[in-house]
C-alpha positions, 0 to 999 in steps of 0.5 A, a space after each residue: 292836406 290843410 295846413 296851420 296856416 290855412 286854419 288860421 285863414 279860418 279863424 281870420 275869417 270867423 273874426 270878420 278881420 283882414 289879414 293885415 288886422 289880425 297881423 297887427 292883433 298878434 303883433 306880427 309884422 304886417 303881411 306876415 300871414 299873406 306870405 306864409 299862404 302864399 308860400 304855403 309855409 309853416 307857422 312858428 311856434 311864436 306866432 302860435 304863442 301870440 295866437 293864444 295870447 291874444 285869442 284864448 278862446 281858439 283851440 290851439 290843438 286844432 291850429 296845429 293838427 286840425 283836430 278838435 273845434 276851431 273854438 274852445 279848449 280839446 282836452 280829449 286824447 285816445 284814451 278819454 275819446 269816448 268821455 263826452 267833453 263839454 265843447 261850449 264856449 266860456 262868456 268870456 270867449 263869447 265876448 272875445 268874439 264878439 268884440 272882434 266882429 264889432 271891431 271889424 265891422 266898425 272899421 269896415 263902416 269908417 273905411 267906407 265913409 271915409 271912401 264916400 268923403 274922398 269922393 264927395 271931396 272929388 266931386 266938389 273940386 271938380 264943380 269948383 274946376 269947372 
């Protein structure tokens, strides 16, 4: 059975983040969400907390239970579960999201110049050394 964790992971995923980038978004300390999938643990209600803070577009009822969407608000219980709720995200959720990809992405694209630097730096020291 899939845990909070595992459906954070998920979320982490949709983002286009790293783990260590969505530790730093939440203000968790760094590998905090590597530790509790590897030793498939529970997460607190603080970090669930720092989830909602940072991301209010995430549905808190489906990180929890696993029920519901992973984005936008659940407000249907047993009683209502026939009444159909409308599941679109709001624009300023839309936006969240796509601030994050744009983010992830942008620092995807430096990591990789910087890569190309490094190694053009190399490559240069080696003619030079030869």
């Amino acid at each position: 059975m899939a845990k909070a964790i595992d459906r954070i992971f998920s979320i982490i995923q949709s983002l286009g983040m790293s783990a260590r980038q969505f530790d730093m978004s939440i203000g968790a300390s760094n590998g905090y969400t590597l530790r509790m999938k590897k030793n498939n643990a529970s997460v607190g209600s603080d970090i669930l907390e720092r989830i909602v803070e940072k991301y209010p577009f995430v549905n808190i009822t489906w990180v929890v239970t696993g029920k519901g969407t992973m984005f936008g608000t659940e407000n249907t219980t047993s009683a209502d579960s026939s009444v159909n709720h409308d599941k679109r995200l709001t624009y300023k959720e839309v936006e969240a999201i796509i601030e994050q990809k744009i983010k992830a992405h942008q620092e995807r694209e430096l990591s990789n110049l910087m890569d190309q630097i490094k190694s053009e730096i190399d490559t240069t020291k080696r003619k030079i050394s030869e």
